[in-house]
LONUKE-921302 format. One record per residue (C-alpha): x, y negated, z negated. Coordinates in nm, 3 decimals, always signed. Last residue first. Example, Ala and Ser with C-alpha at 12.3 -4.5 7.8 and 13.67 -1.06 7.14 Angstrom:
// LONUKE-921302
<site X="+1.367" Y="+0.106" Z="-0.714"/>
<site X="+1.230" Y="+0.450" Z="-0.780"/>
// end
This chain:
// LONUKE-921302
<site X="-0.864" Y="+4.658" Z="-5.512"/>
<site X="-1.096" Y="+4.393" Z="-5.631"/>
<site X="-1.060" Y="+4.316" Z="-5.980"/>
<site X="-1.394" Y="+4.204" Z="-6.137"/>
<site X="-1.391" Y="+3.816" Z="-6.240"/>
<site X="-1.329" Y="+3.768" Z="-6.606"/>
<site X="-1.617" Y="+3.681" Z="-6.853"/>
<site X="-1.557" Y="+3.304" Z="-7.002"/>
<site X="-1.773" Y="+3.136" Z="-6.771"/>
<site X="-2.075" Y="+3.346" Z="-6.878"/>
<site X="-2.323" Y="+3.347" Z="-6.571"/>
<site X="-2.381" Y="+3.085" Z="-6.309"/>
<site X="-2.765" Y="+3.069" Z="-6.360"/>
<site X="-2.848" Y="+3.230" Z="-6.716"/>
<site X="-2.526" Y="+3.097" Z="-6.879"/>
<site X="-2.581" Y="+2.730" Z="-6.769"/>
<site X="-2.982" Y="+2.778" Z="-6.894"/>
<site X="-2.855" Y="+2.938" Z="-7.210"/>
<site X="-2.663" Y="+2.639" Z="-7.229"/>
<site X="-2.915" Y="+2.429" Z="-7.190"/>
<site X="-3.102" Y="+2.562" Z="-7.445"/>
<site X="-2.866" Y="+2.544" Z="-7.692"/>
<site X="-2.771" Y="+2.176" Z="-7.668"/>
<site X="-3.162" Y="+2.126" Z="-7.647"/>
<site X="-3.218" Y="+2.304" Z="-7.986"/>
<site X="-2.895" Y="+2.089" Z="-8.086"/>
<site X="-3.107" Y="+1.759" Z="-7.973"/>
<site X="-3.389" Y="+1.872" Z="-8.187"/>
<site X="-3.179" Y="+1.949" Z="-8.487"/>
<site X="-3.005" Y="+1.629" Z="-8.509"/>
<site X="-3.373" Y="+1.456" Z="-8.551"/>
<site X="-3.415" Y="+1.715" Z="-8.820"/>
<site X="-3.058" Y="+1.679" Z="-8.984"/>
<site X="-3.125" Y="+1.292" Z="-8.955"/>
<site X="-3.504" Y="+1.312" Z="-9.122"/>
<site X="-3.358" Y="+1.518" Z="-9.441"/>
<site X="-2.984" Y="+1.277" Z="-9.498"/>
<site X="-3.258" Y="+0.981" Z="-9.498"/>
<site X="-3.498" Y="+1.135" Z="-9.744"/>
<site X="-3.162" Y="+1.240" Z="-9.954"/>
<site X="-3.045" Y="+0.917" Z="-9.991"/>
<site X="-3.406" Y="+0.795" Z="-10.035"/>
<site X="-3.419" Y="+1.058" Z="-10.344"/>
<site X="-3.085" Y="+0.941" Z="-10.481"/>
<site X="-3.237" Y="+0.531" Z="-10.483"/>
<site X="-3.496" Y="+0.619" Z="-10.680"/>
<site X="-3.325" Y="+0.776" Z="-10.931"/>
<site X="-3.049" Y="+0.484" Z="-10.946"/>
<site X="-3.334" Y="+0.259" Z="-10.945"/>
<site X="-3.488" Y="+0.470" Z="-11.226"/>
<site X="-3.173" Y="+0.460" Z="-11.452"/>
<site X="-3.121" Y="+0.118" Z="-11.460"/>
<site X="-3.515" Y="+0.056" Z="-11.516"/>
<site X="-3.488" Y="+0.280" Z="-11.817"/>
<site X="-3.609" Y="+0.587" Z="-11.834"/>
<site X="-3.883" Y="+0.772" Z="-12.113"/>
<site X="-4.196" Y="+0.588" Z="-12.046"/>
<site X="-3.967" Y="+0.261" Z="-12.083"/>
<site X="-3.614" Y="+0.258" Z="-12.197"/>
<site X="-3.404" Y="-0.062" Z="-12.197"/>
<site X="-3.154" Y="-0.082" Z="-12.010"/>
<site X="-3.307" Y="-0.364" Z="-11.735"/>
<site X="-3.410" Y="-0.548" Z="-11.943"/>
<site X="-3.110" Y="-0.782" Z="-12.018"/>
<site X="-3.107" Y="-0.847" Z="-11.701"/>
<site X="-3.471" Y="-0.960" Z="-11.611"/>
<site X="-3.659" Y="-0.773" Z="-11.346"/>
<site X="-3.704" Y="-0.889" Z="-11.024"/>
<site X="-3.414" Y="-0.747" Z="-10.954"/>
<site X="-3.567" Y="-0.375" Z="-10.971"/>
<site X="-3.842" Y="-0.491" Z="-10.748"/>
<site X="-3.635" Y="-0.579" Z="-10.460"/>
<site X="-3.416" Y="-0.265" Z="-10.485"/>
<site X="-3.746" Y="-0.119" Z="-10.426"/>
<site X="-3.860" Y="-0.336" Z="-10.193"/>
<site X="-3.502" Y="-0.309" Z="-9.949"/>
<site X="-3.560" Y="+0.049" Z="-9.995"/>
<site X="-3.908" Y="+0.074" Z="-9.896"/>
<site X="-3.930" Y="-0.185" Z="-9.607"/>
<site X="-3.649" Y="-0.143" Z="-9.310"/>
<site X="-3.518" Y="+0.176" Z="-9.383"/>
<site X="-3.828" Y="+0.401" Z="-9.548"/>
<site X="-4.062" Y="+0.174" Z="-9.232"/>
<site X="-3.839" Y="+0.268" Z="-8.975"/>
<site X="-3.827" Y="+0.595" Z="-9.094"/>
<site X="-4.221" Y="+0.596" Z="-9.052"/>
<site X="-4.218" Y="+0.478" Z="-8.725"/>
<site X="-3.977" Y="+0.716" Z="-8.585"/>
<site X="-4.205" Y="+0.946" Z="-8.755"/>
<site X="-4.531" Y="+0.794" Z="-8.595"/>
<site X="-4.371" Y="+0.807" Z="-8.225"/>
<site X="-4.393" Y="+0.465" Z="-8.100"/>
<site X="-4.001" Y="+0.437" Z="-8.155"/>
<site X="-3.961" Y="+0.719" Z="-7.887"/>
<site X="-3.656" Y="+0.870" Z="-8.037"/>
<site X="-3.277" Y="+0.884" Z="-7.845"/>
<site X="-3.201" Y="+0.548" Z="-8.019"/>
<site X="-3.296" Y="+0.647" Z="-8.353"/>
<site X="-3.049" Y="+0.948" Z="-8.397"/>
<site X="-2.779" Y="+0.683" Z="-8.377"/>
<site X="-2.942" Y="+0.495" Z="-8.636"/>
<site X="-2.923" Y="+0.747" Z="-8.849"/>
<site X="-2.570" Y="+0.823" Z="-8.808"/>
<site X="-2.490" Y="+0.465" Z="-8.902"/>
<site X="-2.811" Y="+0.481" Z="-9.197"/>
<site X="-2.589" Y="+0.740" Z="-9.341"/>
<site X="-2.306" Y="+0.547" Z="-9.384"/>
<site X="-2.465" Y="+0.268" Z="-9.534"/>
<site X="-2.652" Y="+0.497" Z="-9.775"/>
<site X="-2.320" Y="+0.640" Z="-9.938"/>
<site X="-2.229" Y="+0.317" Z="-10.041"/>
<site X="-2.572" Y="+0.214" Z="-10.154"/>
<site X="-2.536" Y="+0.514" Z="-10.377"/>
<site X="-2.198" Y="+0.419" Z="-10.530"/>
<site X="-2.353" Y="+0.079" Z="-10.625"/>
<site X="-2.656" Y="+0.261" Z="-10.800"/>
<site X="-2.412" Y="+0.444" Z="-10.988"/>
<site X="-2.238" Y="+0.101" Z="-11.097"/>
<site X="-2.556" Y="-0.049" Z="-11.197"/>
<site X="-2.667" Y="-0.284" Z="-10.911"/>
<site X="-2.652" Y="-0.712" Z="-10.895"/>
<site X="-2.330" Y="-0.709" Z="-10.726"/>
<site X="-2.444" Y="-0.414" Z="-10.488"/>
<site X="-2.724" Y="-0.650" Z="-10.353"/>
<site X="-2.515" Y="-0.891" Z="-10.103"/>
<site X="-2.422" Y="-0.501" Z="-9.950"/>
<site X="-2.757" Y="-0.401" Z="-9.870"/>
<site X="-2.868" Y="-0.711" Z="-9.662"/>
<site X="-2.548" Y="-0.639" Z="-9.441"/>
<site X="-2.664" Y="-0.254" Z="-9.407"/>
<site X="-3.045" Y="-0.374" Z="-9.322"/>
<site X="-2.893" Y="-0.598" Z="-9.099"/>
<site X="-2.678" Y="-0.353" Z="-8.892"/>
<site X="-2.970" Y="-0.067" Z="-8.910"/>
<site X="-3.236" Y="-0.336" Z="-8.761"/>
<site X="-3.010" Y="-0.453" Z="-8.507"/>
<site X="-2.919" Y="-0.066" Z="-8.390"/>
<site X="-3.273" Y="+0.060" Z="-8.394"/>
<site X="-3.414" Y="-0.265" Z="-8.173"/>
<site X="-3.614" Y="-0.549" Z="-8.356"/>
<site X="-3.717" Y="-0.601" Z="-8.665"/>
<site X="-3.770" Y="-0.404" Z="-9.020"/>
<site X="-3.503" Y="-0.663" Z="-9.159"/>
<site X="-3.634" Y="-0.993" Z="-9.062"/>
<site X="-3.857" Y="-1.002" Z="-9.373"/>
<site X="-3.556" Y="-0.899" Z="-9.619"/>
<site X="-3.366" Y="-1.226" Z="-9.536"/>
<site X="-3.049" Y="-1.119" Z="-9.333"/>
<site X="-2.756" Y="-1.268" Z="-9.508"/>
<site X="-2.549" Y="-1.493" Z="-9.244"/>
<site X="-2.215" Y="-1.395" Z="-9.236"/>
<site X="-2.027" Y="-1.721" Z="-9.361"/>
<site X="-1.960" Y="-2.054" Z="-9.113"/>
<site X="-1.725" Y="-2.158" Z="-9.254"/>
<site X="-1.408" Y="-1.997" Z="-9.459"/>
<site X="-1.093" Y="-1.992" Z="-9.224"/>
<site X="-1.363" Y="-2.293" Z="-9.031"/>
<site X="-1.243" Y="-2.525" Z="-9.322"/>
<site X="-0.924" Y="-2.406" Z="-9.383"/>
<site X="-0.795" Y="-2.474" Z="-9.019"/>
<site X="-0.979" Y="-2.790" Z="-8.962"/>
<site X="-0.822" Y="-2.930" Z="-9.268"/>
<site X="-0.469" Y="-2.806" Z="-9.131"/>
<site X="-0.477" Y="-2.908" Z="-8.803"/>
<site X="-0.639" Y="-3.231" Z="-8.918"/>
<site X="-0.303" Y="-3.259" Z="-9.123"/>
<site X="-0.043" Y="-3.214" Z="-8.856"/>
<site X="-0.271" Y="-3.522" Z="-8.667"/>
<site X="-0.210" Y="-3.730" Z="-8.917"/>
<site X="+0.139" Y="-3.643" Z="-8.995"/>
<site X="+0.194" Y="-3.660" Z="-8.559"/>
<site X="+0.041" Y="-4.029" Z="-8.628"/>
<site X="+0.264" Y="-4.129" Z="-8.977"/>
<site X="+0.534" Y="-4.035" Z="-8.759"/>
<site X="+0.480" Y="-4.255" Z="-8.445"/>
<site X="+0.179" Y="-4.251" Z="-8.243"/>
<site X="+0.301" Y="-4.315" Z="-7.898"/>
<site X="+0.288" Y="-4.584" Z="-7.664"/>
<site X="-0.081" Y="-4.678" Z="-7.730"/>
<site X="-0.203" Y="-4.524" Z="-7.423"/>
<site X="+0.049" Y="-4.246" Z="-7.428"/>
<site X="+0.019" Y="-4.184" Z="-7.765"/>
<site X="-0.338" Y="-4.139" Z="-7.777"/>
<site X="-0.390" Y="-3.896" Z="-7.530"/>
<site X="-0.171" Y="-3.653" Z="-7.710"/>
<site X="-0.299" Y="-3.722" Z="-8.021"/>
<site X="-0.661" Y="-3.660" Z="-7.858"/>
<site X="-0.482" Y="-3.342" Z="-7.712"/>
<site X="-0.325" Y="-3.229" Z="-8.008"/>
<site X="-0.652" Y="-3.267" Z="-8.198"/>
<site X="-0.904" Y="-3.096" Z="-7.972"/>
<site X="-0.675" Y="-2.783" Z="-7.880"/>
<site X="-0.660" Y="-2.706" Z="-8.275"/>
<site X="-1.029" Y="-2.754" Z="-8.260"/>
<site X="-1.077" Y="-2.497" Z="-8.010"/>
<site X="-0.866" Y="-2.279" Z="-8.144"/>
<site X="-1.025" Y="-2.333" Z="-8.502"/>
<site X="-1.369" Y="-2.288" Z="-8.399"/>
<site X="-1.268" Y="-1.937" Z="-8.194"/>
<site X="-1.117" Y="-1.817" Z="-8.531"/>
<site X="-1.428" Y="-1.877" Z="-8.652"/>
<site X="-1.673" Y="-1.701" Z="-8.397"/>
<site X="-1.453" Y="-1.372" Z="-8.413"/>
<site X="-1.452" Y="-1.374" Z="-8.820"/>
<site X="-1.810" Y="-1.324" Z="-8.715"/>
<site X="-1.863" Y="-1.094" Z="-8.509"/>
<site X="-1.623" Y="-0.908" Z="-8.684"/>
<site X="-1.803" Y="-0.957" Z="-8.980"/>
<site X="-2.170" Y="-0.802" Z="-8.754"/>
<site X="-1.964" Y="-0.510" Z="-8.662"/>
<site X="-1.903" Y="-0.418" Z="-8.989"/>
<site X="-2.260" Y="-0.462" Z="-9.096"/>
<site X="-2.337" Y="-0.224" Z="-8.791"/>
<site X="-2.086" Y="+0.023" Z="-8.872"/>
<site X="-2.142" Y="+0.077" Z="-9.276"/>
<site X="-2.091" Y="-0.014" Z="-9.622"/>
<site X="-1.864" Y="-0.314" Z="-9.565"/>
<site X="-1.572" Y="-0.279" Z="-9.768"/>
<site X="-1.597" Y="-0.482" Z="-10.136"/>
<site X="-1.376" Y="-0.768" Z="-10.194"/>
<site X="-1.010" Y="-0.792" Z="-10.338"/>
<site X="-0.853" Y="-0.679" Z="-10.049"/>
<site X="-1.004" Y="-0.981" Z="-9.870"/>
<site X="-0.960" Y="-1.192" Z="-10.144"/>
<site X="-0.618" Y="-1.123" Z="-10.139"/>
<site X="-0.557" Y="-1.252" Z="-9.793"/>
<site X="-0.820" Y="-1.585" Z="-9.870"/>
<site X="-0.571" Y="-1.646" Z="-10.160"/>
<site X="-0.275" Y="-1.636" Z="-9.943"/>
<site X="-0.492" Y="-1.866" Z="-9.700"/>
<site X="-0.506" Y="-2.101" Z="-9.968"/>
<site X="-0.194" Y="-2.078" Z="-10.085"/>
<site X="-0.050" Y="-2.140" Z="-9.766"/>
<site X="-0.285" Y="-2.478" Z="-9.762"/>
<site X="-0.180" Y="-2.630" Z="-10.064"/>
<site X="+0.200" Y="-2.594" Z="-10.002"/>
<site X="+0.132" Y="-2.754" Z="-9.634"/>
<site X="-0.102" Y="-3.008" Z="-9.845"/>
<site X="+0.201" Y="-3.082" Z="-10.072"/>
<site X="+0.459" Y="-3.109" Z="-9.840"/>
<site X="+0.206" Y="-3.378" Z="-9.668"/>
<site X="+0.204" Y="-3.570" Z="-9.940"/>
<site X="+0.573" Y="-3.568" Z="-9.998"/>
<site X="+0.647" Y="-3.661" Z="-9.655"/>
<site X="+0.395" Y="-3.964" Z="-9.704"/>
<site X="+0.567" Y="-4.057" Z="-9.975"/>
<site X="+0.892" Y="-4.072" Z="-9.865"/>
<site X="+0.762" Y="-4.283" Z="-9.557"/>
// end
């Protein structure tokens, strides 16, 4: 009996460390770059805390149902079942993870998918990316959100709907792609005058700025519409703001 209390001390003990650990793990680890990734770890941490509600339920009402056909379960039952709580509890706390995208699936799909998974896919690289390169992929999430908001008023048969589709969902991802593929302790060494460190960074400003380029455009057609409808407004009803003559 003694011992059994002791054990189960122990896994209690065991377990709040655990989930203090998970706590400063969290702080601990990167932010998500942008919207859609963000949503998609909600999405998830939704699913798990789902599992362990429904297998919290599960256990209490199997140990429930087995005391009253046996005539209860006694101490070393309710420690039983105390502990499948808690096994259940830090196994789903940490299963199943966010799902990586693979790079094939990421140019697929509506706007908003495609932006969400090419953001989650972007964020398992930073840990292999030089520090500037890190800060760049950063700044890249959050301009693929308002991106992909441009996105979803475009025709996606259009070609340059198309073609950022292609910049998003294909060229970066290969790029960063091809940098891994070279070894580590390569990757600072100098060729033609850069080193592959420095190139990746390089190559990764001028997609920064491709991005920032086609959403000012794509925002500049719908404020050309803004403006024009206003014109419209001010053309029929007149200027709102213009006092009504004083009639005497």
């Amino acid at each position: 009996m003694v011992g059994e209390a002791q054990q189960s001390d122990k896994i209690l003990a065991d377990a709040r460390r655990s989930l203090a650990f998970q706590r400063e793990g969290g702080r601990r680890r990167q932010p998500p770059i942008g919207r859609g990734s963000a949503e998609l770890r909600r999405q998830n941490l939704t699913h798990r805390i789902k599992l362990i509600a429904w297998s919290m339920a599960t256990i209490i009402v199997a140990a429930m149902a087995t005391g009253i056909i046996i005539g209860g379960i006694g101490f070393s039952g309710i420690m039983f079942a105390l502990l499948a709580v808690i096994l259940a509890t830090l196994v789903f706390a940490n299963f199943p993870k966010v799902r990586v995208p693979k790079r094939a699936d990421l140019n697929t799909g509506d706007v908003r998918h495609m932006v969400a998974r090419t953001e989650l896919w972007l964020e398992s690289q930073r840990p292999a990316l030089p520090p500037p390169a890190v800060t760049l992929v950063d700044k890249i999430g959050t301009q693929l959100d308002a991106l992909g908001l441009q996105l979803e008023t475009v025709d996606p048969s259009l070609p340059a709907a198309q073609e950022t589709r292609k910049l998003v969902g294909e060229t970066l991802p290969g790029m960063i792609d091809a940098y891994r593929r070279i070894p580590a302790q390569l990757r600072r060494e100098k060729n033609a005058g850069a080193s592959p460190d420095d190139q990746i960074v390089e190559s990764l400003g001028k997609i920064s700025n491709e991005i920032d380029h086609v959403t000012r455009q794509l925002a500049a057609g719908a404020l050309d519409d803004l403006a024009v409808r206003t014109r419209y407004l001010d053309y029929k009803y007149g200027d709102a703001q213009e006092p009504a003559p004083e009639t005497h």
